[in-house]
PDB file with SEQRES, HELIX, SHEET and CRYST1 records, atoms N, CA, C and O in Angstrom:
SEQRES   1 A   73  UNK UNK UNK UNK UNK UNK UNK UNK UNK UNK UNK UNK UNK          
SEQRES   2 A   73  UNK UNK UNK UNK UNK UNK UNK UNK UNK UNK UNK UNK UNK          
SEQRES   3 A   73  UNK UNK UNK UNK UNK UNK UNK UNK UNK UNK UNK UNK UNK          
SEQRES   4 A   73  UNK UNK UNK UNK UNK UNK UNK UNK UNK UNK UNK UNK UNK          
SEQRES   5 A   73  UNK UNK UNK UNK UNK UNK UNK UNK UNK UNK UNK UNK UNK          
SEQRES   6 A   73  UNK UNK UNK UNK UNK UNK UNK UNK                              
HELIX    1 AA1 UNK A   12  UNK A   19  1                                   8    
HELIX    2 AA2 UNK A   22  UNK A   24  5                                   3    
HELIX    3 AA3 UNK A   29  UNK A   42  1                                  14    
HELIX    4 AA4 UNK A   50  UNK A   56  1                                   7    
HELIX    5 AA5 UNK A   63  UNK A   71  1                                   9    
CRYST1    1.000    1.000    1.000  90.00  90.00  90.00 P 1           1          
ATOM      1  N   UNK A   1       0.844  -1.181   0.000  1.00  0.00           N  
ATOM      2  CA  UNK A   1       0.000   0.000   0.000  1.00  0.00           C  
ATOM      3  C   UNK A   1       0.884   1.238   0.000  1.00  0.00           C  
ATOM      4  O   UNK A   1       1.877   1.260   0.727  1.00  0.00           O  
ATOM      5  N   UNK A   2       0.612   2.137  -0.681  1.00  0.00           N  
ATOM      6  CA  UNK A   2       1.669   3.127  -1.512  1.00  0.00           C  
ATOM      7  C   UNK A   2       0.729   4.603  -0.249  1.00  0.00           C  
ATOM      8  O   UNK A   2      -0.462   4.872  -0.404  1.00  0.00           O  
ATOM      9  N   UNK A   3       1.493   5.209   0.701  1.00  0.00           N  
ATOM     10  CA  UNK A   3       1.141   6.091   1.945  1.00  0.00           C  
ATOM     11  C   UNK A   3       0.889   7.236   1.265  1.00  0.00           C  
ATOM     12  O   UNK A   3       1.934   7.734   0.846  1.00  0.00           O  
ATOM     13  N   UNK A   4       0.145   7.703   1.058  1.00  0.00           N  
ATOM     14  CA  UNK A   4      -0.119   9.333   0.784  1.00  0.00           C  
ATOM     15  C   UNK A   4       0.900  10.331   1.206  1.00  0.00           C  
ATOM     16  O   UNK A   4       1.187  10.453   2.397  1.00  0.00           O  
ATOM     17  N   UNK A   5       1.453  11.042   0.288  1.00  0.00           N  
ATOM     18  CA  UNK A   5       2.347  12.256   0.819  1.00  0.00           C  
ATOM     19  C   UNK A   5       2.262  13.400   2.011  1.00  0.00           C  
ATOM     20  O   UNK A   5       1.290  14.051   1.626  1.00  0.00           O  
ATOM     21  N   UNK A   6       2.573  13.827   2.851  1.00  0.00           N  
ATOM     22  CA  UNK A   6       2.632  14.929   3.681  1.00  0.00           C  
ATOM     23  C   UNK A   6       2.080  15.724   3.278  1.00  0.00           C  
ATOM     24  O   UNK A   6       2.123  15.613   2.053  1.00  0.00           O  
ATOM     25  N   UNK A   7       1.464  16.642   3.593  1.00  0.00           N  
ATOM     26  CA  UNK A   7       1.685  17.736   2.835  1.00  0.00           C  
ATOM     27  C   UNK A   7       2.529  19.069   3.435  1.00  0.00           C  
ATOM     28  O   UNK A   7       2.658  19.203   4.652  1.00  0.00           O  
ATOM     29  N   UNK A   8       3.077  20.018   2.504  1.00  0.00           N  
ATOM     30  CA  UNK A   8       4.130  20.727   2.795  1.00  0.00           C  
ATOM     31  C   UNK A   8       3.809  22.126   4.050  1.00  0.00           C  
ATOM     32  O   UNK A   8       2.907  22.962   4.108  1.00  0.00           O  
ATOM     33  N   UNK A   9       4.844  21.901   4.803  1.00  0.00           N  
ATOM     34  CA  UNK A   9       4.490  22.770   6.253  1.00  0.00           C  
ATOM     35  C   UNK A   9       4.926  24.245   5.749  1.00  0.00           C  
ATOM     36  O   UNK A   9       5.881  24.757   5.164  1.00  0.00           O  
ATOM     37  N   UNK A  10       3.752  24.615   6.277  1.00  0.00           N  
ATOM     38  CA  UNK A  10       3.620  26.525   6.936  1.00  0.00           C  
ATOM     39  C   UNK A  10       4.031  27.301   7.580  1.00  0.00           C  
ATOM     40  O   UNK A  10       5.117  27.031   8.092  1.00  0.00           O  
ATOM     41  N   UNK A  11       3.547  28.349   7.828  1.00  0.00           N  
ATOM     42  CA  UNK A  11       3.870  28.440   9.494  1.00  0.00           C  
ATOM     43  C   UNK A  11       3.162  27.413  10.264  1.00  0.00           C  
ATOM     44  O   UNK A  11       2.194  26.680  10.059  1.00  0.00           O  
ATOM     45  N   UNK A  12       4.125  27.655  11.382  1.00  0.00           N  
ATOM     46  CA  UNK A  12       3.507  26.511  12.995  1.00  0.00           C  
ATOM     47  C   UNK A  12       2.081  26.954  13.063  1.00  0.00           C  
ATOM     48  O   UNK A  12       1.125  26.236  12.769  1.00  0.00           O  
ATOM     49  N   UNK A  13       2.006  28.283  13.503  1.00  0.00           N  
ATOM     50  CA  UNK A  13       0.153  27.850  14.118  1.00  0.00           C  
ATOM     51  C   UNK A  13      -0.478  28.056  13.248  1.00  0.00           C  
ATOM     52  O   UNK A  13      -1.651  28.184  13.599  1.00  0.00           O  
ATOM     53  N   UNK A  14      -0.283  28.207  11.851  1.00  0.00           N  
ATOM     54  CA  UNK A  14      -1.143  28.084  10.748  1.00  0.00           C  
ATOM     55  C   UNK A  14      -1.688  26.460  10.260  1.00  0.00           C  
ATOM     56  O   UNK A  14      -2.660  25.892   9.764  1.00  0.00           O  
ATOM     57  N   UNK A  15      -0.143  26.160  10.855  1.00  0.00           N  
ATOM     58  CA  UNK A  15      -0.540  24.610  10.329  1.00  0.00           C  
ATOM     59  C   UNK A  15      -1.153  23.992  11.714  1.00  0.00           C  
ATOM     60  O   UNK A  15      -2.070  23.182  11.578  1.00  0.00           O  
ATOM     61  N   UNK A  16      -0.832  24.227  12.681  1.00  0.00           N  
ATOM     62  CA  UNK A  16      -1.643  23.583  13.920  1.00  0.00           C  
ATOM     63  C   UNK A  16      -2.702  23.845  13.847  1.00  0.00           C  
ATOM     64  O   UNK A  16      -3.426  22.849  13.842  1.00  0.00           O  
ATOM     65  N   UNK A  17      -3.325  24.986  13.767  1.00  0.00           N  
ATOM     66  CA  UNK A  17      -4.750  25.399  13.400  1.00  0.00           C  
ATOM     67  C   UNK A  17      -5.801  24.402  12.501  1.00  0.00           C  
ATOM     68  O   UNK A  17      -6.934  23.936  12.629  1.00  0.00           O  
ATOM     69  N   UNK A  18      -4.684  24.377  11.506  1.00  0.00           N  
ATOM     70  CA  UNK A  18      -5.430  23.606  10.067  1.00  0.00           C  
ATOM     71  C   UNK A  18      -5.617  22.261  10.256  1.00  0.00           C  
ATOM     72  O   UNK A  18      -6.699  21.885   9.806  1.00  0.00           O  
ATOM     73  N   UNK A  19      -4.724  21.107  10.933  1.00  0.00           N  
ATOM     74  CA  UNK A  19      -4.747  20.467  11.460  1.00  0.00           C  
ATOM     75  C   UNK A  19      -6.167  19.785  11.582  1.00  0.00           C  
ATOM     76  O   UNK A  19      -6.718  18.792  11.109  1.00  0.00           O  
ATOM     77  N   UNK A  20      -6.382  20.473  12.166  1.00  0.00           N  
ATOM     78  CA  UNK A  20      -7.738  19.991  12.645  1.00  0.00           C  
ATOM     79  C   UNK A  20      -8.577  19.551  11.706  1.00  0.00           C  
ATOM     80  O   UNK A  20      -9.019  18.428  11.947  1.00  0.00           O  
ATOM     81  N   UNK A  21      -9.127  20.284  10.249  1.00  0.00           N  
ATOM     82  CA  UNK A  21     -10.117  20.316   9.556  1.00  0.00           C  
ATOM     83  C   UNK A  21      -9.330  19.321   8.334  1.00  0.00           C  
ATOM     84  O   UNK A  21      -9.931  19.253   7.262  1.00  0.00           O  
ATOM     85  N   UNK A  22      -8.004  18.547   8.462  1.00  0.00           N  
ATOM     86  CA  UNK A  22      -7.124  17.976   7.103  1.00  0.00           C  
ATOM     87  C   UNK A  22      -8.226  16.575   7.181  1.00  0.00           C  
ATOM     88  O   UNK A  22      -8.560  16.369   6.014  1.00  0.00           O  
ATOM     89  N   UNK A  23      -8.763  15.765   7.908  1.00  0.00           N  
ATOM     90  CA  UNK A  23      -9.755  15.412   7.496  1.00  0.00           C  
ATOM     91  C   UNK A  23     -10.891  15.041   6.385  1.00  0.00           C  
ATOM     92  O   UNK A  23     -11.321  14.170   5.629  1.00  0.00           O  
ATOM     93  N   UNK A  24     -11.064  16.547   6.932  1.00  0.00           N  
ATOM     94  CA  UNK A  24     -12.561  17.056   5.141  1.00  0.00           C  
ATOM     95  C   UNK A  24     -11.988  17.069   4.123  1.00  0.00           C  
ATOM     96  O   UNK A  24     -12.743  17.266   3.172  1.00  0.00           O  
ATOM     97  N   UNK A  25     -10.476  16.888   3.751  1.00  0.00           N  
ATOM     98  CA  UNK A  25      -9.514  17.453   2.243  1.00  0.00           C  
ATOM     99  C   UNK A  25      -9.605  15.870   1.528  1.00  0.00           C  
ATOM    100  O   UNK A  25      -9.152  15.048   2.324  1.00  0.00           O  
ATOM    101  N   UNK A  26      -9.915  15.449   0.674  1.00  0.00           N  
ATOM    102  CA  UNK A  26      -9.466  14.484  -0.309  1.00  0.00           C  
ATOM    103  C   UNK A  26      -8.584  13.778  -0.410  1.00  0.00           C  
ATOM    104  O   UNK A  26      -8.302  12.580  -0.383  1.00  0.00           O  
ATOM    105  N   UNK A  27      -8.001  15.094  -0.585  1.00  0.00           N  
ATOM    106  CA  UNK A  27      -6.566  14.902  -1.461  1.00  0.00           C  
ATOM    107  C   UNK A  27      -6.029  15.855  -0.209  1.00  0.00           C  
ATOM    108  O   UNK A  27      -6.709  16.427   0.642  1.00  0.00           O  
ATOM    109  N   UNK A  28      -4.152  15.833  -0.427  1.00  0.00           N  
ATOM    110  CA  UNK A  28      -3.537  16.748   0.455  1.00  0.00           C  
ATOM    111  C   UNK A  28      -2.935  17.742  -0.225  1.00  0.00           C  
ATOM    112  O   UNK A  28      -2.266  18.567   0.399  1.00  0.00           O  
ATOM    113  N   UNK A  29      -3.106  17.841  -1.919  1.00  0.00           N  
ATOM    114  CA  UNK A  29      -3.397  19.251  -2.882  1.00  0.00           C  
ATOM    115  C   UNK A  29      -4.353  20.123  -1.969  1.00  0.00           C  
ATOM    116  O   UNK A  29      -4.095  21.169  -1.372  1.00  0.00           O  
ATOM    117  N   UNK A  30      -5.601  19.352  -2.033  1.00  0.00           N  
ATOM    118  CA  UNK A  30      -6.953  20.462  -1.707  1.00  0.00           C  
ATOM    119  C   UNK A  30      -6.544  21.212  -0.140  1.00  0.00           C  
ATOM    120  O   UNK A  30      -6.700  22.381   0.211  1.00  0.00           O  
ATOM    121  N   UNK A  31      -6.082  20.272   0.463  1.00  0.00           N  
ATOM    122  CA  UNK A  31      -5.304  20.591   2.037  1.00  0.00           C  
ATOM    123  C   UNK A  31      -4.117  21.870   1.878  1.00  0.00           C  
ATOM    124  O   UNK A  31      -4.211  23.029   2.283  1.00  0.00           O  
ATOM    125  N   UNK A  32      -3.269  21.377   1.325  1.00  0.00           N  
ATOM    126  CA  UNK A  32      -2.392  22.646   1.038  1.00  0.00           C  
ATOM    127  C   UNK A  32      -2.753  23.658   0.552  1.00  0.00           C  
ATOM    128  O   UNK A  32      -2.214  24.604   1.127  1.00  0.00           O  
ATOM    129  N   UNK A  33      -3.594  24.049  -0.459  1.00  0.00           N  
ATOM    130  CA  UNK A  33      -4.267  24.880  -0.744  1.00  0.00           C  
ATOM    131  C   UNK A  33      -4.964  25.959   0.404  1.00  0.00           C  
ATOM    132  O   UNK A  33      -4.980  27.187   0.488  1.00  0.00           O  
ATOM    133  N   UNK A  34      -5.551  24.808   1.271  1.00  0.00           N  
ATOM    134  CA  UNK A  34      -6.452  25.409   2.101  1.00  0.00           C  
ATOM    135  C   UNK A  34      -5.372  26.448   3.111  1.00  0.00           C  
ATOM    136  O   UNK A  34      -5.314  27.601   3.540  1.00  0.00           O  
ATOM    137  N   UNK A  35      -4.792  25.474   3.129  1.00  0.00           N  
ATOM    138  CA  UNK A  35      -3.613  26.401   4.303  1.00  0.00           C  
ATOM    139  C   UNK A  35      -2.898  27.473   3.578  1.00  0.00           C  
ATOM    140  O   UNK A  35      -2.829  28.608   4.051  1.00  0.00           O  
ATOM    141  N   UNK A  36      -2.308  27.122   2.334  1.00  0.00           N  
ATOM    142  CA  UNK A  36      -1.873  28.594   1.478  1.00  0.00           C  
ATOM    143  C   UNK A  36      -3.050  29.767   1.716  1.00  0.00           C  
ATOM    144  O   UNK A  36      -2.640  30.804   2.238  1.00  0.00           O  
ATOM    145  N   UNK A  37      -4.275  29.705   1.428  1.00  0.00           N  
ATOM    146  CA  UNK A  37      -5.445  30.336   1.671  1.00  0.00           C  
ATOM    147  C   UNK A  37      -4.853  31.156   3.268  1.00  0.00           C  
ATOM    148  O   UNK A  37      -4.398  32.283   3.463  1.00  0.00           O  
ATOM    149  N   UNK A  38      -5.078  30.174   4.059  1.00  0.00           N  
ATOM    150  CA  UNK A  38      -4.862  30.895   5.517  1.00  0.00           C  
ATOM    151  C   UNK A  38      -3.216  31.838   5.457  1.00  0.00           C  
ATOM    152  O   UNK A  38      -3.179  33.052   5.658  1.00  0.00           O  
ATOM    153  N   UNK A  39      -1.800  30.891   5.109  1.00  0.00           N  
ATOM    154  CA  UNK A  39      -0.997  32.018   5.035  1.00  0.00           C  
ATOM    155  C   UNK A  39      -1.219  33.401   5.107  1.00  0.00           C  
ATOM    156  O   UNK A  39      -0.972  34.273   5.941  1.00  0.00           O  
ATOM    157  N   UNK A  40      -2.130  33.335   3.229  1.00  0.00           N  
ATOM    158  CA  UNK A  40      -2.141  34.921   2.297  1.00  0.00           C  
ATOM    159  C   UNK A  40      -2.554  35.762   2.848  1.00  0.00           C  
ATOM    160  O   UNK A  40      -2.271  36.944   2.651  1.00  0.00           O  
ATOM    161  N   UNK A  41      -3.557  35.194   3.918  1.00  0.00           N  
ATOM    162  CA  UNK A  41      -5.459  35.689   4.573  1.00  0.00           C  
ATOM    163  C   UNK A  41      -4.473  36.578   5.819  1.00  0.00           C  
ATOM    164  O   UNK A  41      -4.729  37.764   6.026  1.00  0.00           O  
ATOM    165  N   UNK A  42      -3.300  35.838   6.627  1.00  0.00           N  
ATOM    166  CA  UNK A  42      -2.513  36.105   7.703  1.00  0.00           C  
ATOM    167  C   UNK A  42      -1.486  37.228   7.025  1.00  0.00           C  
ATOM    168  O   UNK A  42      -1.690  38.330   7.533  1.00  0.00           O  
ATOM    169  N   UNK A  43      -0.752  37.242   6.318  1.00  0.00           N  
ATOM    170  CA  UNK A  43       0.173  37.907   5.620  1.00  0.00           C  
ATOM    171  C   UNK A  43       0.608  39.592   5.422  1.00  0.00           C  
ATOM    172  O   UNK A  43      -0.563  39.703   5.785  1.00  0.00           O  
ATOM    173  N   UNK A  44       0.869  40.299   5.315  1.00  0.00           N  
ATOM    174  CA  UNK A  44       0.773  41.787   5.086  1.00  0.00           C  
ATOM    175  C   UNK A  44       0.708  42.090   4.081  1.00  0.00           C  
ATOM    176  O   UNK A  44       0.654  43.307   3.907  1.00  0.00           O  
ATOM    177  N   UNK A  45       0.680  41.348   3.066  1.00  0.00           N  
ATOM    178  CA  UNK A  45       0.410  42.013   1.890  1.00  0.00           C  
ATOM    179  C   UNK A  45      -0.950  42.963   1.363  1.00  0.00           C  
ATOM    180  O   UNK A  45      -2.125  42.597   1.315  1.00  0.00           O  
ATOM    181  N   UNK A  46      -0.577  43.824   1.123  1.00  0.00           N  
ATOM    182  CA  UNK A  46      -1.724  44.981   0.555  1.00  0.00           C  
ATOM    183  C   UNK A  46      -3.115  44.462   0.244  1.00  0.00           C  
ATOM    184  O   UNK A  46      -4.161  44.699   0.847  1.00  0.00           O  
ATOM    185  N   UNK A  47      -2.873  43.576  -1.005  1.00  0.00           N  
ATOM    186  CA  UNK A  47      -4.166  43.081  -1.672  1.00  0.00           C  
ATOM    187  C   UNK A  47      -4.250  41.460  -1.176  1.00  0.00           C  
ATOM    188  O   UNK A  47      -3.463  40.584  -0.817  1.00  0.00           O  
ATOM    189  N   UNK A  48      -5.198  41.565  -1.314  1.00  0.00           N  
ATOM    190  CA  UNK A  48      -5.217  39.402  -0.853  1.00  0.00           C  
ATOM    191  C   UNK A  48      -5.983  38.691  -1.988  1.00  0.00           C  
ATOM    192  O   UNK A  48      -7.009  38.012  -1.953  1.00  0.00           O  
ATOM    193  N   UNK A  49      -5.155  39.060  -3.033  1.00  0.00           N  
ATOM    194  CA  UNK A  49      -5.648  38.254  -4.422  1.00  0.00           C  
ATOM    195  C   UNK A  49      -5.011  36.774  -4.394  1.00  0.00           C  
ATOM    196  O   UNK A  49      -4.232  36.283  -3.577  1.00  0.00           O  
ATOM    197  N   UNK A  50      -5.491  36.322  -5.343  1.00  0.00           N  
ATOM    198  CA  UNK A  50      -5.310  34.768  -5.218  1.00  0.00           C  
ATOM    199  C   UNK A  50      -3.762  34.445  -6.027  1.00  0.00           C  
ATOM    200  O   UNK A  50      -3.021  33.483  -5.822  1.00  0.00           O  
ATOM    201  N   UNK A  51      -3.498  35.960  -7.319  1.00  0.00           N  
ATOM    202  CA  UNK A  51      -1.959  35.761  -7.647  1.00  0.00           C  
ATOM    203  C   UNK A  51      -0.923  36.535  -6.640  1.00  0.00           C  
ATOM    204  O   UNK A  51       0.285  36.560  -6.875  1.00  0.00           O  
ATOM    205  N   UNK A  52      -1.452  37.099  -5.612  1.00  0.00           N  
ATOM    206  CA  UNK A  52      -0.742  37.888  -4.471  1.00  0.00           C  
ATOM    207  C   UNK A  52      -0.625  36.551  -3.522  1.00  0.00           C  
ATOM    208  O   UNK A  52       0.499  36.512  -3.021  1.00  0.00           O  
ATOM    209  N   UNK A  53      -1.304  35.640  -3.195  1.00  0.00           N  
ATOM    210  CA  UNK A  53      -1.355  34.594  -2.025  1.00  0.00           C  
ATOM    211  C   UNK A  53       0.012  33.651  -2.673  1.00  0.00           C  
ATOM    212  O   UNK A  53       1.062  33.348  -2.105  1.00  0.00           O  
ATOM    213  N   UNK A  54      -0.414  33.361  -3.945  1.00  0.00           N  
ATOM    214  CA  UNK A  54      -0.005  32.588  -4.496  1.00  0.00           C  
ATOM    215  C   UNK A  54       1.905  32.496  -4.623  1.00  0.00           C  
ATOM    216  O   UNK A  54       2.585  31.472  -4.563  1.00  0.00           O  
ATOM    217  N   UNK A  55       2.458  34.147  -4.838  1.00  0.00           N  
ATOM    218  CA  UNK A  55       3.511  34.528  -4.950  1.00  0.00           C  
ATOM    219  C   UNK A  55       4.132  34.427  -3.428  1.00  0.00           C  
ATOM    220  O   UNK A  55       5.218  33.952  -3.096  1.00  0.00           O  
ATOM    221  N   UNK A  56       3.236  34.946  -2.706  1.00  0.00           N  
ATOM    222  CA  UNK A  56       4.027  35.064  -1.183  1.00  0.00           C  
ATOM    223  C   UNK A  56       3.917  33.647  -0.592  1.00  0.00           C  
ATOM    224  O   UNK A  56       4.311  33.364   0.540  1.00  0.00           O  
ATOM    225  N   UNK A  57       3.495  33.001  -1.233  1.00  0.00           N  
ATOM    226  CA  UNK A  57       3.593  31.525  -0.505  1.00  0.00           C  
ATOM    227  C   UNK A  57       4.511  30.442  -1.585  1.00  0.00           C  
ATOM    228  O   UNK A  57       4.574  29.252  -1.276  1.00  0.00           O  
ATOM    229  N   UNK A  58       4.960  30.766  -2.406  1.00  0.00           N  
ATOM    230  CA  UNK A  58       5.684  30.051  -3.221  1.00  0.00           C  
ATOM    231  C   UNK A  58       5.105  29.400  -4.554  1.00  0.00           C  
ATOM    232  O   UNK A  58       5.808  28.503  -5.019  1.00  0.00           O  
ATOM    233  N   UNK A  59       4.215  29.635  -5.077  1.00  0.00           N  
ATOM    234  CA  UNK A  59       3.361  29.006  -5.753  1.00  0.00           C  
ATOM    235  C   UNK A  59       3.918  29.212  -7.624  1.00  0.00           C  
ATOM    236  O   UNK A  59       4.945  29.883  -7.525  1.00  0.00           O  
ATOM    237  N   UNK A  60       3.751  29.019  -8.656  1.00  0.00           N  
ATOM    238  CA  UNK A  60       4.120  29.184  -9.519  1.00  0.00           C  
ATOM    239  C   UNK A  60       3.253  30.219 -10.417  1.00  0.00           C  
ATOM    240  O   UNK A  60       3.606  30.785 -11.452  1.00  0.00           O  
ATOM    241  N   UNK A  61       1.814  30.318  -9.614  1.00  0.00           N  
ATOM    242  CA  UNK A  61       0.640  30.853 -10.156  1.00  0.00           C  
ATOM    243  C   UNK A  61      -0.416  30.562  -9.637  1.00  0.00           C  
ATOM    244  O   UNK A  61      -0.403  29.400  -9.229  1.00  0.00           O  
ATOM    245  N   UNK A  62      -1.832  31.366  -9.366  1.00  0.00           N  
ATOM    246  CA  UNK A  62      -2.978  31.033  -8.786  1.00  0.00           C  
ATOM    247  C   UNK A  62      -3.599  30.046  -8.886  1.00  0.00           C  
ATOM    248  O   UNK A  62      -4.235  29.827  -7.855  1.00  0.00           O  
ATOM    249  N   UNK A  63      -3.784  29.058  -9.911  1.00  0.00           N  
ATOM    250  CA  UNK A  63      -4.326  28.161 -10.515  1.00  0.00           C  
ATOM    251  C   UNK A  63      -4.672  27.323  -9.219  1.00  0.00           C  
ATOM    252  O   UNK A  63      -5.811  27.368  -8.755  1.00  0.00           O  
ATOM    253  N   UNK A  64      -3.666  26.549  -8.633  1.00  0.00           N  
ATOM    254  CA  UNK A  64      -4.101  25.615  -7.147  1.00  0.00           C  
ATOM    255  C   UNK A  64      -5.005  26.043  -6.627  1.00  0.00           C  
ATOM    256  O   UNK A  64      -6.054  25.401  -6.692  1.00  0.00           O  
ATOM    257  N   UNK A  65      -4.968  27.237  -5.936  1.00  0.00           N  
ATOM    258  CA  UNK A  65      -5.571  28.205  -5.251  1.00  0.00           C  
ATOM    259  C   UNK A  65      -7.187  28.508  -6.065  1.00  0.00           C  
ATOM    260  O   UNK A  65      -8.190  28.435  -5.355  1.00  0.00           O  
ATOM    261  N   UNK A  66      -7.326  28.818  -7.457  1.00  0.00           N  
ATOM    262  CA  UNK A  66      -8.221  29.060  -7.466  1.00  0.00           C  
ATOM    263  C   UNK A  66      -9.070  27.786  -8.009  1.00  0.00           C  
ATOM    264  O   UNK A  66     -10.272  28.007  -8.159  1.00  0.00           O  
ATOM    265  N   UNK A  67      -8.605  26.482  -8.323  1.00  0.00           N  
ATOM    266  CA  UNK A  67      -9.267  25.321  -8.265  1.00  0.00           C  
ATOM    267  C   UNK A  67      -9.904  24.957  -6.781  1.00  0.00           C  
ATOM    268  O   UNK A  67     -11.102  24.731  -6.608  1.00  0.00           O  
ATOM    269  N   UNK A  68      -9.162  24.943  -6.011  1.00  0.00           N  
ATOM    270  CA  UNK A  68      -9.615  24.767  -4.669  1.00  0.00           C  
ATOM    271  C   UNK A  68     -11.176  25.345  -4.571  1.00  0.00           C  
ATOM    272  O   UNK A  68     -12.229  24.709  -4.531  1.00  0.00           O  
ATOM    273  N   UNK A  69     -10.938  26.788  -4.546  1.00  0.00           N  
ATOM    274  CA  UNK A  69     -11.695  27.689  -3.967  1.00  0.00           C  
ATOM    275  C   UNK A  69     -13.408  27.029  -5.079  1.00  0.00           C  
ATOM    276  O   UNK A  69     -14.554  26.860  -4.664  1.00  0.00           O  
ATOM    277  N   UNK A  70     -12.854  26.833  -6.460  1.00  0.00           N  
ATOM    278  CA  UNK A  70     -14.291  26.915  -7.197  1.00  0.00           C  
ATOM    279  C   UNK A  70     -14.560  25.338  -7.561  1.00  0.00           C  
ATOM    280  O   UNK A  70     -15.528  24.953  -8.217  1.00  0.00           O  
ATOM    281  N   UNK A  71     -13.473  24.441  -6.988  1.00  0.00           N  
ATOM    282  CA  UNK A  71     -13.859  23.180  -7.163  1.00  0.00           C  
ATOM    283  C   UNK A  71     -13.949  22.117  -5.942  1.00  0.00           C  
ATOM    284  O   UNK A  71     -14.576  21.066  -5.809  1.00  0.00           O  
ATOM    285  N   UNK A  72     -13.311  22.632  -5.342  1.00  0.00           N  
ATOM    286  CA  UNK A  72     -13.175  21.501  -3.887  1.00  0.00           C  
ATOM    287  C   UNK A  72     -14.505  21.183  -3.291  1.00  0.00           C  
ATOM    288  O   UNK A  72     -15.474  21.943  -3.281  1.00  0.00           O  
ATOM    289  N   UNK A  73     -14.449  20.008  -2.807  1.00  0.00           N  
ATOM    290  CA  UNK A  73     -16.066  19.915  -2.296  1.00  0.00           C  
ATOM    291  C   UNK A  73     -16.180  20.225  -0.912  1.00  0.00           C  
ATOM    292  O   UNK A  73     -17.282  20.209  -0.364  1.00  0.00           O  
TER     293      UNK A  73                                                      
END                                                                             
């Protein structure tokens, strides 16, 4: 049986927080996502767009982020 991947750590109490709800996620894409979400939401950046979340959290482009948001169940 082939173990499902980790998914990649945050900050500490972003990810302790999240913790809780990794559960409801599918997949641990839809999970990471969710927590990138919380980062951007935490963050100082000016605007809290989804290619602003996306950049300050390492991302290559919004796309994860905005599948999540309009597809995740």
């Amino acid at each position: 049986m082939v173990m499902p991947r980790q998914p990649a750590p945050t900050v500490g109490f972003i990810d302790d927080y999240c913790a809780a709800y990794q559960d409801i996620f599918p997949e641990v894409r839809s999970f990471e996502s969710f927590k990138y979400l919380h980062v951007g939401m935490m963050s100082e950046i000016k605007r809290k767009s989804l290619p602003a979340i996306a950049k300050i959290v390492g991302l290559d482009n919004e796309q994860p982020l905005h599948h999540f948001l309009t597809e995740s169940p």
